[in-house]
N, C-alpha and C positions, 0 to 999 in steps of 0.2 A: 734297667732293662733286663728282659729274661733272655736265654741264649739257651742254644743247644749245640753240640758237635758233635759230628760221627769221625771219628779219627783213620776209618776207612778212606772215608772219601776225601776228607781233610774239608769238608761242606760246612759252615756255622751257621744255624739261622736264626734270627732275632726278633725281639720286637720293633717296632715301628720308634718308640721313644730312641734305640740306641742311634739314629743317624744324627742325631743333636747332639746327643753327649759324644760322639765320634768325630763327629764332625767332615765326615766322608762322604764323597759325592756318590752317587748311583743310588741303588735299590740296599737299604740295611739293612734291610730283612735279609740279606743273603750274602755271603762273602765265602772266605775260608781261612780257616786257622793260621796257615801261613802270612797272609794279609794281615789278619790281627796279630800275629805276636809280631811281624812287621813293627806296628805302632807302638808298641810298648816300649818306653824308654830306655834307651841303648844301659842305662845304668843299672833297670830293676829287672830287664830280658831274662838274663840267665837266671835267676832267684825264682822267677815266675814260672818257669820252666822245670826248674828244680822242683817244684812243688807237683808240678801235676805228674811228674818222671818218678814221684817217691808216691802218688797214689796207686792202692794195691782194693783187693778185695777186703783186709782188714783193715784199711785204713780212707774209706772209698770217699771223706768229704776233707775238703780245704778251706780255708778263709783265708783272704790274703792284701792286698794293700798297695795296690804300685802306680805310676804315672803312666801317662798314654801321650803321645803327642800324636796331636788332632791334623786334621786334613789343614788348617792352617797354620801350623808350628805353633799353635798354643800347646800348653801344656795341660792334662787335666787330670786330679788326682782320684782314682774310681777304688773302691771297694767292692770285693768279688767273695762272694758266698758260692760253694759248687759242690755236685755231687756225683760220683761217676760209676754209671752200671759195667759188669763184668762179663765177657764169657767167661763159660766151664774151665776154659784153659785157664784164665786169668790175664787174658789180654781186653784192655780198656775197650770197650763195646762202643759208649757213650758217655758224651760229661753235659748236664746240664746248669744250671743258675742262675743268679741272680746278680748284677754288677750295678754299684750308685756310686754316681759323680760326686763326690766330698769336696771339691776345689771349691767352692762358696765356703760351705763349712767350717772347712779347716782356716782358711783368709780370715775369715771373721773371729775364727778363735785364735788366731795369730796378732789380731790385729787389738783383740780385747786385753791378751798377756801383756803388751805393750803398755796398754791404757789403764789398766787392774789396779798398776800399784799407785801411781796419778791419783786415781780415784779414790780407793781405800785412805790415801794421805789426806786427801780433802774431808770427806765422809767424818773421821778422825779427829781432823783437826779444828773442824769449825764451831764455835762455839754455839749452835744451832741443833738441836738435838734432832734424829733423823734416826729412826730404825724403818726397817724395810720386814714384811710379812706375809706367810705364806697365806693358801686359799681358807685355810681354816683360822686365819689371823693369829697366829703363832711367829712370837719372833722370831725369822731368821737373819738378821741384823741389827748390830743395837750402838750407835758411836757412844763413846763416852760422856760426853754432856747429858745427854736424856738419862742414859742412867745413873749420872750423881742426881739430876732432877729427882729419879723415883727414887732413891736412896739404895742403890742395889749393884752390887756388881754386873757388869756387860753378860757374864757367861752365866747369868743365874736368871736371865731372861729367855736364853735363846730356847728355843721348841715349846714354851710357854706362850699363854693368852696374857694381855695386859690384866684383865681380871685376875688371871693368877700370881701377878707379880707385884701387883700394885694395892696395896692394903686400904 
């Protein structure tokens, strides 16, 4: 969802996607800063804050990474892209951005590390020869059985087409 803040007003307005990834009752187009850093996990609070307290006019965008617990004690891991206008003096005017819910994401890439090496051992070990290939049919997988098949080392396939490995 995209976000803006006037740190005047302490006002945040949003788009319509962020009452889902927030998970907050009312109208989410509209809140306040206070409210939001509210949500932010008592553990990443201060770091998050840290970040926007160390943007300056030379240093005026952040990327950054933290948990949110949601209007129902879920937890959700958001990625935050921002960028923040100045006055003259150098006092923060406005911060705007862009923040994405990664808790699917990351789950699933947590859940793949788990199952990776399972995999790769089977892949490996089965006497079934199995490579796997990109959109331009280029190894990027090759078990070992297939390649004693082609007479060829594993690593002397990969980024190659079968035409170019196989004589």
């Amino acid at each position: 969802f995209a976000f803006a803040w006037d740190p005047a007003s302490d006002a945040v307005h949003r788009s319509r996607s962020s009452g889902a990834v927030l998970g907050r009752d009312g109208d989410p187009t509209r809140d306040t800063g206070q409210g939001f850093f509210a949500g932010i996990h008592e553990d990443d609070r201060e770091a998050f804050v840290g970040i926007l307290r160390a943007l300056g006019p030379e240093r005026p965008s952040y990327a950054t990474r933290y948990r949110y617990v949601r209007g129902d004690g879920s937890v959700a891991l958001l990625e935050e892209r921002g960028d923040a206008t100045f006055r003259p003096d150098g006092s923060l005017e406005r911060l705007t951005g862009v923040t994405l819910d990664v808790t699917e994401r990351e789950e699933l890439r947590a859940r793949l590390q788990v199952r990776e090496p399972v995999l790769a051992t089977l892949v490996e070990e089965t006497p079934i020869g199995i490579a796997i290939f990109d959109r331009d049919l280029r190894f990027q997988l090759i078990n070992a059985s297939l390649a004693a098949i082609n007479g060829i080392p594993p690593a002397e396939h990969l980024g190659r087409t079968p035409a170019e490995v196989v004589p």
